[in-house]
TIPA-112701 format. One record per residue (C-alpha): residue number from 1; x, y, z; chain; residue in three letters. Coordinates in steps of 0.001 Angstrom, whole numbers, plus 500000, padded with zeros to 6 digits. Example, Ala and Ser with C-alpha at 12.3 -4.5 7.8 and 13.67 -1.06 7.14 Angstrom:
BEGIN
+-----+--------+--------+--------+-------+-----+
|   n |      x |      y |      z | chain | res |
+-----+--------+--------+--------+-------+-----+
|   1 | 512300 | 495500 | 507800 |     A | ALA |
|   2 | 513670 | 498940 | 507140 |     A | SER |
+-----+--------+--------+--------+-------+-----+
//
This chain:
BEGIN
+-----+--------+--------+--------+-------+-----+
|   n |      x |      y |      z | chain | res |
+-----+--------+--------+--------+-------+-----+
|   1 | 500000 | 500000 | 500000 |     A | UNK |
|   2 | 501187 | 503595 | 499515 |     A | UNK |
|   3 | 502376 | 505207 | 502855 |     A | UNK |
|   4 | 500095 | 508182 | 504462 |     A | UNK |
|   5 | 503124 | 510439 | 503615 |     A | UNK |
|   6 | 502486 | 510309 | 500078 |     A | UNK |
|   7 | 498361 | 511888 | 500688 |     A | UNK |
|   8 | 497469 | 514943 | 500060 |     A | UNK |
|   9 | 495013 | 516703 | 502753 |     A | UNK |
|  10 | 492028 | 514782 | 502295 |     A | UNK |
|  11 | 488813 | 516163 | 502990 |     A | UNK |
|  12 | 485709 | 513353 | 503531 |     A | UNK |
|  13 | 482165 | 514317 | 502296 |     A | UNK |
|  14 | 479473 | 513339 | 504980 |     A | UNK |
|  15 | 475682 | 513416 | 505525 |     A | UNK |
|  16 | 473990 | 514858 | 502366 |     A | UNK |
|  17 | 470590 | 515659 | 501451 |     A | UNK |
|  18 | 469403 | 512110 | 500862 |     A | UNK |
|  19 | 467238 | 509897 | 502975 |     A | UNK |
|  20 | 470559 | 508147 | 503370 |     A | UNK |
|  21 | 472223 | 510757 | 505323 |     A | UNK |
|  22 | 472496 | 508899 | 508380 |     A | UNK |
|  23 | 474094 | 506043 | 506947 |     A | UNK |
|  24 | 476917 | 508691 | 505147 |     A | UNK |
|  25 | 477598 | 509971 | 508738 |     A | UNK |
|  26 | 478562 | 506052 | 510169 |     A | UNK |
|  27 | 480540 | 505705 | 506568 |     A | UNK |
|  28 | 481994 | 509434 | 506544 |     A | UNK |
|  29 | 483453 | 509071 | 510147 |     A | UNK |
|  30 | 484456 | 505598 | 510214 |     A | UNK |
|  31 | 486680 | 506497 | 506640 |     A | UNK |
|  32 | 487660 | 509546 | 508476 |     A | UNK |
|  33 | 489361 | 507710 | 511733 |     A | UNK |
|  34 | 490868 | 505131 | 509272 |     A | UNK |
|  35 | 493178 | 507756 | 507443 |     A | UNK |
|  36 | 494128 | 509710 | 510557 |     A | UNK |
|  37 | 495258 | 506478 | 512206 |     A | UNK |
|  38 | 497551 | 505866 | 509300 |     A | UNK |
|  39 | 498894 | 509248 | 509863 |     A | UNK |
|  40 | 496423 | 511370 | 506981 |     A | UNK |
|  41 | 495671 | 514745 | 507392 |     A | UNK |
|  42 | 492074 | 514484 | 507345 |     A | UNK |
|  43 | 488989 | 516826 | 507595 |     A | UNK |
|  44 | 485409 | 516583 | 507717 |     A | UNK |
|  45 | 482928 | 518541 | 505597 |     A | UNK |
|  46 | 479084 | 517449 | 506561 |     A | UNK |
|  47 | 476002 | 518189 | 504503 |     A | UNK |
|  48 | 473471 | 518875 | 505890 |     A | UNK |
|  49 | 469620 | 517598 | 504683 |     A | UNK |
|  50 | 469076 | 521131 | 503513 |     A | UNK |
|  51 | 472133 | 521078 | 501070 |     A | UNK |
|  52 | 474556 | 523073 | 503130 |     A | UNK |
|  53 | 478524 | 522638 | 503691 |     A | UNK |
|  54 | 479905 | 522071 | 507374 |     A | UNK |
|  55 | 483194 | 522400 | 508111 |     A | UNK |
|  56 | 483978 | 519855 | 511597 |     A | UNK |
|  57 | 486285 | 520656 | 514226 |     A | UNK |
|  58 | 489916 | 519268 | 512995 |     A | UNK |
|  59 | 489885 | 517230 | 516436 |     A | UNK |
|  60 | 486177 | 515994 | 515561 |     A | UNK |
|  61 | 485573 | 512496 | 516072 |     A | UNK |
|  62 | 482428 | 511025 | 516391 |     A | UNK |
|  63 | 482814 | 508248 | 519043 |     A | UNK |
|  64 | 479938 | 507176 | 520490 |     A | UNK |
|  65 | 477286 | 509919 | 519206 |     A | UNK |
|  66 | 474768 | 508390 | 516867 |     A | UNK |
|  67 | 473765 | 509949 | 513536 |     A | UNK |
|  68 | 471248 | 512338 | 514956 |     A | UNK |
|  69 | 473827 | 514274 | 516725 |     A | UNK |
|  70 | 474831 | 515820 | 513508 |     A | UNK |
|  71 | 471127 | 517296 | 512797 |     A | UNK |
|  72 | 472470 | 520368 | 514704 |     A | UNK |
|  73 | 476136 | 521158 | 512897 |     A | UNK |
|  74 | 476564 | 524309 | 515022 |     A | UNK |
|  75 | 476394 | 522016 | 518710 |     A | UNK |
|  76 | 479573 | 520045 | 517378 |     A | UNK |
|  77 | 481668 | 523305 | 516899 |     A | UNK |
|  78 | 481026 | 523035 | 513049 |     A | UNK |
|  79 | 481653 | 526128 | 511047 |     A | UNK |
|  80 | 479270 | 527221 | 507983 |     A | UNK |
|  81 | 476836 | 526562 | 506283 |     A | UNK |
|  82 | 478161 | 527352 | 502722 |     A | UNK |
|  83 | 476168 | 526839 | 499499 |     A | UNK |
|  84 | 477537 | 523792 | 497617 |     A | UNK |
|  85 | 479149 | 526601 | 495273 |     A | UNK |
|  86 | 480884 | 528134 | 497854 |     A | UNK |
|  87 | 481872 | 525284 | 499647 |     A | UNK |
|  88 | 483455 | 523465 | 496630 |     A | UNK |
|  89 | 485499 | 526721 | 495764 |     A | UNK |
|  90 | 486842 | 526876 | 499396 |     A | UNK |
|  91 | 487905 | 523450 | 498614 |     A | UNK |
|  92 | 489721 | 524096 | 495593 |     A | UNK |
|  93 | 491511 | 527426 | 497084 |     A | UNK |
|  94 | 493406 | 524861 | 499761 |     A | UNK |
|  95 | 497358 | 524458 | 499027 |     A | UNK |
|  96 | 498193 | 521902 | 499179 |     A | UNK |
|  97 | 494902 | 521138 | 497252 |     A | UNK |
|  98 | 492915 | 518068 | 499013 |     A | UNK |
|  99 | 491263 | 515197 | 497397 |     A | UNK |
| 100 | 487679 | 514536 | 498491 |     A | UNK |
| 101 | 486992 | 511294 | 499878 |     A | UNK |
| 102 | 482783 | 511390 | 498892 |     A | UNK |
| 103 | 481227 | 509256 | 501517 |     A | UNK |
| 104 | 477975 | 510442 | 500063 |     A | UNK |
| 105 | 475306 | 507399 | 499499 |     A | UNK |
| 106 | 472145 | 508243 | 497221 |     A | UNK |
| 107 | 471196 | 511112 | 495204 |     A | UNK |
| 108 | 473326 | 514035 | 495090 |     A | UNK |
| 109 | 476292 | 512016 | 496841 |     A | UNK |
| 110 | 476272 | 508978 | 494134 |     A | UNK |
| 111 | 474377 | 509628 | 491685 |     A | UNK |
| 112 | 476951 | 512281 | 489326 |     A | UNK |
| 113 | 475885 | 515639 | 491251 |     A | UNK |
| 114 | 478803 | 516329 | 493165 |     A | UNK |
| 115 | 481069 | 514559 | 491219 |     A | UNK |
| 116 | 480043 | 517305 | 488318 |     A | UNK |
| 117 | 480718 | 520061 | 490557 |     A | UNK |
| 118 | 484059 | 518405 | 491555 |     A | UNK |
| 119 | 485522 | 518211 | 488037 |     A | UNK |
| 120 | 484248 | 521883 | 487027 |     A | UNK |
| 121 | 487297 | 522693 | 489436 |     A | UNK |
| 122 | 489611 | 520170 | 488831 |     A | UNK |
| 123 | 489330 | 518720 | 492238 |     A | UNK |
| 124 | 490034 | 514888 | 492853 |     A | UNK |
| 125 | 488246 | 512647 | 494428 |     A | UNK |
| 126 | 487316 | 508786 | 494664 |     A | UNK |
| 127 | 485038 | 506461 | 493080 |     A | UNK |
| 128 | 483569 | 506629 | 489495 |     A | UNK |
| 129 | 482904 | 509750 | 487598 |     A | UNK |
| 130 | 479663 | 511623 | 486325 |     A | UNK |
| 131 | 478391 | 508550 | 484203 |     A | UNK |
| 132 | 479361 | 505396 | 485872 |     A | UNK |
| 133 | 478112 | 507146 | 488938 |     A | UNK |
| 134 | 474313 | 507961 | 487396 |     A | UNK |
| 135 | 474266 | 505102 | 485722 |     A | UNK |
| 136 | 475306 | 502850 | 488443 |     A | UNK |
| 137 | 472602 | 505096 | 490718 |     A | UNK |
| 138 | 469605 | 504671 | 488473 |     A | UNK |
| 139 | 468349 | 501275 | 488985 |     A | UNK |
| 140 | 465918 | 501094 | 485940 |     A | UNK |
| 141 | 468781 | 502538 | 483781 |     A | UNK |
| 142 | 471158 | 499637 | 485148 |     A | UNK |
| 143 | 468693 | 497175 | 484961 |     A | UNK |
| 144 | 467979 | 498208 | 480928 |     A | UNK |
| 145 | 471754 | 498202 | 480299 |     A | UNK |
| 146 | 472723 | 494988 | 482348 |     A | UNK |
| 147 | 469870 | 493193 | 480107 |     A | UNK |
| 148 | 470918 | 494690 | 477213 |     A | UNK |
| 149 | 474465 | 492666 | 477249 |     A | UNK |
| 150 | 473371 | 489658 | 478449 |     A | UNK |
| 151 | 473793 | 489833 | 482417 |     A | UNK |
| 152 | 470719 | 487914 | 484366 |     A | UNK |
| 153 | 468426 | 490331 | 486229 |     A | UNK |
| 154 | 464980 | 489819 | 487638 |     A | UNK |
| 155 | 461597 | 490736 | 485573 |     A | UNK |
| 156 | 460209 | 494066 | 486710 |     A | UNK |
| 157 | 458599 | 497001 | 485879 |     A | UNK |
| 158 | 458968 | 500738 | 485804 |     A | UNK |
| 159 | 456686 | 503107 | 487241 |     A | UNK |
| 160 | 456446 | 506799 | 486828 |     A | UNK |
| 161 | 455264 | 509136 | 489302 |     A | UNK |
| 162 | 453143 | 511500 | 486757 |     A | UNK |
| 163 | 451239 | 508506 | 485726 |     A | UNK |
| 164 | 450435 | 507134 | 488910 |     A | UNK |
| 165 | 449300 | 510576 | 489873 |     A | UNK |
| 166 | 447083 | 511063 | 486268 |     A | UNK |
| 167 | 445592 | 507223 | 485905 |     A | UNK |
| 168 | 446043 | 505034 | 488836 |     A | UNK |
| 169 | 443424 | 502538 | 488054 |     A | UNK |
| 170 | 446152 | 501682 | 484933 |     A | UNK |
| 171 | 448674 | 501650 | 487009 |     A | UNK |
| 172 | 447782 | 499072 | 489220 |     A | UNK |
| 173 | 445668 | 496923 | 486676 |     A | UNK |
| 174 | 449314 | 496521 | 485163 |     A | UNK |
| 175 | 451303 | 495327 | 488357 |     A | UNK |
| 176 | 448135 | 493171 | 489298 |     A | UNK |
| 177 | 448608 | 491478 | 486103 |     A | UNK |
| 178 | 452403 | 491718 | 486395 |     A | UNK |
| 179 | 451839 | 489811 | 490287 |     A | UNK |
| 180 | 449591 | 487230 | 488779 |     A | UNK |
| 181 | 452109 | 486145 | 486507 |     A | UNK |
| 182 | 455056 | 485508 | 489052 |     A | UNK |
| 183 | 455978 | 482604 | 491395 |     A | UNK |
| 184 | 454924 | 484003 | 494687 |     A | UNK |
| 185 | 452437 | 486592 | 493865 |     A | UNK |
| 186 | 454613 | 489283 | 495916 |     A | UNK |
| 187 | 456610 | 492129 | 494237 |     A | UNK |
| 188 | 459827 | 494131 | 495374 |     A | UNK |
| 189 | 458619 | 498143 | 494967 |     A | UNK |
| 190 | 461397 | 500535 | 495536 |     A | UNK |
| 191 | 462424 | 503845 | 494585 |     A | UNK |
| 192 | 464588 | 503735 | 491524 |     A | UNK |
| 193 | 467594 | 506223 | 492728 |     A | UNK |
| 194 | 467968 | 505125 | 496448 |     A | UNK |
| 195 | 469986 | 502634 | 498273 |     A | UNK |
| 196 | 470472 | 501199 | 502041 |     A | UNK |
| 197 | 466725 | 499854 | 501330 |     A | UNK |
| 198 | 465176 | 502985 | 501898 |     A | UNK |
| 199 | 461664 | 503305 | 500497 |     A | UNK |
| 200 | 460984 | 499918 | 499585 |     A | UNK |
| 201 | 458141 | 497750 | 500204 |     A | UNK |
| 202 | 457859 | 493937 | 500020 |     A | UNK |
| 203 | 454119 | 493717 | 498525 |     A | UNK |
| 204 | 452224 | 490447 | 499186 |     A | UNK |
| 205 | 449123 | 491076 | 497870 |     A | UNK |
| 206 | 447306 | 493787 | 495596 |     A | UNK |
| 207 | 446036 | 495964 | 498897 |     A | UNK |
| 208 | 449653 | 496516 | 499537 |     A | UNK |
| 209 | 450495 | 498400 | 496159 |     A | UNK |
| 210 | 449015 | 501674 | 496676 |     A | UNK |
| 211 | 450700 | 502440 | 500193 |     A | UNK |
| 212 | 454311 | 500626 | 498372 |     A | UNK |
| 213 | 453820 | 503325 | 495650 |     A | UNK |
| 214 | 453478 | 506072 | 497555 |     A | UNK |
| 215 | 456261 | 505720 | 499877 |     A | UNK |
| 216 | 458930 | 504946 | 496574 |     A | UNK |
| 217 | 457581 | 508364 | 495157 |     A | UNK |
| 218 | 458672 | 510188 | 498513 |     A | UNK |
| 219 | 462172 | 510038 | 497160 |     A | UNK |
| 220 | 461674 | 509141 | 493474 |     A | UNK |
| 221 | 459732 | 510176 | 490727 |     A | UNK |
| 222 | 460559 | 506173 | 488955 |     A | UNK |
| 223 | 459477 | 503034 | 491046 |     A | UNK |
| 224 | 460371 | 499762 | 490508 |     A | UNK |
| 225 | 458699 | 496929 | 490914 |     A | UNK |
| 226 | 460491 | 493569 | 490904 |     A | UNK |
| 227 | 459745 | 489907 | 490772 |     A | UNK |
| 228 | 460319 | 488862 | 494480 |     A | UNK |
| 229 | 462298 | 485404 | 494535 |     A | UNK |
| 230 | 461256 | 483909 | 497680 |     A | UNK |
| 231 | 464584 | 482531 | 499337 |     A | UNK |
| 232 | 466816 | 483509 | 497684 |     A | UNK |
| 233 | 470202 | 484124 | 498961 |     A | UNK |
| 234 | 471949 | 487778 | 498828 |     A | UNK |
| 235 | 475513 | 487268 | 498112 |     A | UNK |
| 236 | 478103 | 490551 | 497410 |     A | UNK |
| 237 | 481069 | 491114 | 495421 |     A | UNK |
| 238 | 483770 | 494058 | 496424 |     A | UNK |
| 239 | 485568 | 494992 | 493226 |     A | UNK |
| 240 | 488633 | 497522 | 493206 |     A | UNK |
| 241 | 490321 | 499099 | 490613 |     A | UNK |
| 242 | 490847 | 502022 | 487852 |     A | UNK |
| 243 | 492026 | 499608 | 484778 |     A | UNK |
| 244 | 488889 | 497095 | 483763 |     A | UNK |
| 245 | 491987 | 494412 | 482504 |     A | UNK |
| 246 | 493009 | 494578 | 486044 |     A | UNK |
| 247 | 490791 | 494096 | 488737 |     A | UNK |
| 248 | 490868 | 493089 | 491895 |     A | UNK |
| 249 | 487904 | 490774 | 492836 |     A | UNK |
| 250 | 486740 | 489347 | 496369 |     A | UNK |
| 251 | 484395 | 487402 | 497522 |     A | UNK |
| 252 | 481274 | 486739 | 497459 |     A | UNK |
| 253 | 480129 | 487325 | 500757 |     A | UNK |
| 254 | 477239 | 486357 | 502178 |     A | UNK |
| 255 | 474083 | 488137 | 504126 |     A | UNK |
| 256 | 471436 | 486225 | 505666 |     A | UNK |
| 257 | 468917 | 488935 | 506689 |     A | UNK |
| 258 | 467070 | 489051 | 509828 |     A | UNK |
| 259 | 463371 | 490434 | 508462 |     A | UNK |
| 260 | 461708 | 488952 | 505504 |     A | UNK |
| 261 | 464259 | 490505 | 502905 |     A | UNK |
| 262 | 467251 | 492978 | 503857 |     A | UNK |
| 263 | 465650 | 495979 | 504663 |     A | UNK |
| 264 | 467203 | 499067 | 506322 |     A | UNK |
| 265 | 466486 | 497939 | 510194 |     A | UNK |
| 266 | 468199 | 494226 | 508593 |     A | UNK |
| 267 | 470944 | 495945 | 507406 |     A | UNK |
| 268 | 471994 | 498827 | 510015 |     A | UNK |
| 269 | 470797 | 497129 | 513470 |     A | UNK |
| 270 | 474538 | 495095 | 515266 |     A | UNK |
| 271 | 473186 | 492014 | 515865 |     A | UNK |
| 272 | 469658 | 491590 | 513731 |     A | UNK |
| 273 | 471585 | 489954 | 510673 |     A | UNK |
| 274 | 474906 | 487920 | 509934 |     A | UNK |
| 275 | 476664 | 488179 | 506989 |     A | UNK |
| 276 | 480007 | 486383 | 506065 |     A | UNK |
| 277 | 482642 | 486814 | 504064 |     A | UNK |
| 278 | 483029 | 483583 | 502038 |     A | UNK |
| 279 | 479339 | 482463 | 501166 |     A | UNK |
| 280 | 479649 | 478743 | 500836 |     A | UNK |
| 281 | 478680 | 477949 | 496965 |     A | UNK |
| 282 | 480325 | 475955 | 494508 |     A | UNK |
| 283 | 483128 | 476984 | 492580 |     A | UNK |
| 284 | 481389 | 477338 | 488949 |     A | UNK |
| 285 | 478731 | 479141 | 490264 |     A | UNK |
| 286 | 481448 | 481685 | 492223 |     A | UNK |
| 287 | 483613 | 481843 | 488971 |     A | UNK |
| 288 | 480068 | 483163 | 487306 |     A | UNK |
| 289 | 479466 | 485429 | 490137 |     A | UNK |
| 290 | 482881 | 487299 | 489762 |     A | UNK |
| 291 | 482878 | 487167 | 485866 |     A | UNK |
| 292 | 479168 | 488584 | 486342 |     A | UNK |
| 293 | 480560 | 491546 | 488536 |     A | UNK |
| 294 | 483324 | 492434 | 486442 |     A | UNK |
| 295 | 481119 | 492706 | 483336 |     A | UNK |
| 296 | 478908 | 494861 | 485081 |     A | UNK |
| 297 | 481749 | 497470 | 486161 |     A | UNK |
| 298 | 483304 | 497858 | 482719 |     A | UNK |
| 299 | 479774 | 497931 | 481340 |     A | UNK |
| 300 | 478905 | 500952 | 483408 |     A | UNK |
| 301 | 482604 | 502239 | 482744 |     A | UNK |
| 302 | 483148 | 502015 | 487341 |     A | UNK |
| 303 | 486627 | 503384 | 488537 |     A | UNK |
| 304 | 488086 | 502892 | 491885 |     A | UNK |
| 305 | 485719 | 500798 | 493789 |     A | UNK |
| 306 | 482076 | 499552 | 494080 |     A | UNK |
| 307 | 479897 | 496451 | 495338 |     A | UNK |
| 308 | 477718 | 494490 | 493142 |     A | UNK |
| 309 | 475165 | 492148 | 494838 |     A | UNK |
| 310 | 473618 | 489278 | 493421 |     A | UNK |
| 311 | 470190 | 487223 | 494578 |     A | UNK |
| 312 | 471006 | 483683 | 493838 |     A | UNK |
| 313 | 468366 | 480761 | 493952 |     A | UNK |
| 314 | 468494 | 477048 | 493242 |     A | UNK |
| 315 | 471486 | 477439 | 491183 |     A | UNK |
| 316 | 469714 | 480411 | 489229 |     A | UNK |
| 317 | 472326 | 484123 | 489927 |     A | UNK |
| 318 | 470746 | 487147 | 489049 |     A | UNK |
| 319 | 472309 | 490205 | 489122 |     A | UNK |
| 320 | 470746 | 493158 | 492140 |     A | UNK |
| 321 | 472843 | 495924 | 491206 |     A | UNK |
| 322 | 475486 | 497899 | 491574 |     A | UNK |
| 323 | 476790 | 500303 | 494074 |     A | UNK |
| 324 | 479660 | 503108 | 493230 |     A | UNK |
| 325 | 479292 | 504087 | 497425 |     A | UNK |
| 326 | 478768 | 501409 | 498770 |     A | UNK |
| 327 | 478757 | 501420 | 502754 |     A | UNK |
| 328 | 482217 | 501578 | 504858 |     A | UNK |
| 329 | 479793 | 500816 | 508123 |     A | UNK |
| 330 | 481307 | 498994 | 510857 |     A | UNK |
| 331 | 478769 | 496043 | 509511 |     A | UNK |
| 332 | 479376 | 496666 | 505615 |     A | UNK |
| 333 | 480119 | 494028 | 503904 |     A | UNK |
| 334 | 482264 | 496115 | 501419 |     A | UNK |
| 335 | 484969 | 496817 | 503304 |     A | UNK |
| 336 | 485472 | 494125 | 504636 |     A | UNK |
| 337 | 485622 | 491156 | 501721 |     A | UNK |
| 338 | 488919 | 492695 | 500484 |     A | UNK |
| 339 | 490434 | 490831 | 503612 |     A | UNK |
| 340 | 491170 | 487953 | 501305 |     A | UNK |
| 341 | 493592 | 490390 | 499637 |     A | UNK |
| 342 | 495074 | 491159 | 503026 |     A | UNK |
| 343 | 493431 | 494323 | 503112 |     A | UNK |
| 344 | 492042 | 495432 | 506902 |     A | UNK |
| 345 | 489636 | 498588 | 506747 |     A | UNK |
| 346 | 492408 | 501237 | 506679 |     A | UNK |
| 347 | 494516 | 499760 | 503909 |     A | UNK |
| 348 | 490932 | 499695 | 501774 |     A | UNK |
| 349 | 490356 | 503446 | 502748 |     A | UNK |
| 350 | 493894 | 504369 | 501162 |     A | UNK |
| 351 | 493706 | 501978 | 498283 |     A | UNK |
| 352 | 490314 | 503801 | 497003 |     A | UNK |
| 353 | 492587 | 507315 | 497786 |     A | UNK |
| 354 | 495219 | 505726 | 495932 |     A | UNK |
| 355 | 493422 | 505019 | 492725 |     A | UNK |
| 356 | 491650 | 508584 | 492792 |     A | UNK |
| 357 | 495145 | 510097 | 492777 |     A | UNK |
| 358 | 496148 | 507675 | 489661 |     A | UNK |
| 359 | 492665 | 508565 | 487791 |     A | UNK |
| 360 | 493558 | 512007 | 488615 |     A | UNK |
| 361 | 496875 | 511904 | 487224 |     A | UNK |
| 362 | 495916 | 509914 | 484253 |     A | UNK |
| 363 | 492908 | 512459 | 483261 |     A | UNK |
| 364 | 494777 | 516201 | 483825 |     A | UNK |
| 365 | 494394 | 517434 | 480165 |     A | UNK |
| 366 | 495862 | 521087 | 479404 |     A | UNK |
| 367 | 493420 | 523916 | 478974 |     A | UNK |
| 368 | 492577 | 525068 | 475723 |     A | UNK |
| 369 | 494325 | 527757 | 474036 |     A | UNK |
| 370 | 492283 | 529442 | 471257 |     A | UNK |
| 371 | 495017 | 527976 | 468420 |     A | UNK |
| 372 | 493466 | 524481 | 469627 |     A | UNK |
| 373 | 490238 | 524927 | 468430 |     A | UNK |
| 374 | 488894 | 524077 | 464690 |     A | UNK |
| 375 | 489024 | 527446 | 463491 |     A | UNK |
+-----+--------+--------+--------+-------+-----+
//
């Protein structure tokens, strides 16, 4: 691994204005005390939910507090709040300049947003760029593309918020229909931009869909409803890397959920579910499972890290998605896989700093001098 000496200042993006801003915070701080204990110079910059910048106390750590604490920025000694504009200028100003370690999950933290505002000053910063990072966000988008070369996804459909508002009789005569035709009868509706399981709603009947609708469209204007595969398994893939001929793969692990599918109490509460780091399947079936992930980062063009999850089912492996954030919890599976590679948390946390400084390197391009253009 590269030493701490070689960093920059490196300045971790927290919080955000996402339903999963409390999840960022537990990600944010925990990526935070990583890089100072390997001797980084390390500050914290918090969103808040209404979209402003936070600078945290240089000795900030978050210990004990839970996520909550950080609904009042001012009460931990933070300074601001700046507009994003602002904020991301102040950035840029810093000598030496800092990268920015986003530890953003969901819209405006994964989805492109603030990785567009980073590159309009030439800031850099880790994970995938504008399009990998929308693409790998939109889950009806990914879905479309993964289908489109051949990867194994479940059968869903897409619902948009105007026409559930304009002709809702349609709208569920369709997903009855849709419900008929599976296995179980019962459909996965989430919100098609959203992660940590936020917003969705396992539906087991028709009565369900109305009240599964209209919690997705509280934080998305697409829904998604998905063929629910009654025990199956959810498996995950780490992947790291900039070059697609050289990736590091590990994995999969393995979740077994503690409610009737991994929902956000499953996922977030110590204790309610186990996961493990080497789900026990044969070795075809893992050598499909890795192949599977690595098509699905090149296809979305992914650059420094992500997760890809997988439901897998008598023998059947669909692919779940993708995610360019995934979470750097103290119970994320992300972060912890790469152990195979002899990577503990810390020595992931650099590596992803690491390859933002080579991407960084690799894409500086001269400005534009008016003899350059096709005059």
């Amino acid at each position: 691994m590269t030493g701490a000496s070689d960093h920059p200042p490196i300045v971790v993006l927290l919080g955000g204005p996402s339903a999963e801003h409390d999840v960022s915070i537990v990600s944010g701080t925990a990526i935070a005390d990583a890089l100072r204990e390997r001797g980084d110079d390390v500050r914290e910059v918090l969103i808040d939910l209404a979209g402003g910048w936070w600078w945290l106390p240089a000795d900030h750590r978050r210990g004990e507090r839970p996520a909550a604490a950080y609904d009042e920025p001012s009460a931990l000694g933070a300074e601001g709040p700046l507009p994003a504009g602002e904020a991301i200028d102040r950035i840029a100003a810093d000598r030496p300049q800092p990268l920015v370690f986003i530890a953003l999950h969901g819209p405006f933290g994964e989805d492109g947003t603030v990785q567009a505002m980073l590159e309009t000053v030439g800031l850099a910063y880790t994970g995938s760029g504008v399009t990998a990072s929308a693409l790998g966000m939109d889950k009806a988008v990914f879905k479309r593309l993964a289908r489109g070369i051949g990867l194994p996804v479940v059968d869903w459909l897409e619902i948009r918020a105007a026409r559930w508002q304009s002709d809702p009789g349609a709208v569920l005569a369709e997903l009855e229909a849709f419900e008929r035709g599976t296995e179980t009868g019962r459909l996965m509706v989430k919100p098609a931009s959203l992660g940590s399981s936020v917003g969705i709603t396992l539906v087991h009947d028709p009565s369900e869909l109305t009240a599964a609708l209209d919690l997705a469209f509280r934080h998305d204007d697409v829904a998604l409803a998905e063929v629910y595969l009654a025990g199956a398994r959810d498996l995950e893939v780490s992947v790291i890397g900039n070059d697609h001929a050289r990736l590091e793969l590990y994995g999969p692990g393995e979740i077994l959920a503690g409610h009737e599918f991994y929902d956000y109490a499953a996922k977030y509460t110590p204790g309610l579910s186990e996961t493990t780091v080497r789900a026990e399947i044969p070795a075809a079936m893992r050598a499909t499972i890795l192949k599977i992930s690595r098509d699905a980062y090149r296809a979305i063009g992914a650059e420094g890290f992500a997760r890809v999850d997988f439901l897998v089912r008598d023998g059947d492996v669909f692919l779940s998605e993708i995610n360019t954030i995934p979470g750097f919890t103290p119970i994320s599976l992300f972060p912890t896989l790469p152990a195979d590679g002899n990577y503990r948390f810390g020595d992931v946390c650099a590596r992803v700093v690491d390859l933002a400084l080579e991407r960084h390197a690799a894409r500086a391009r001269r400005r534009l001098t008016p003899a350059d253009l096709p005059r």
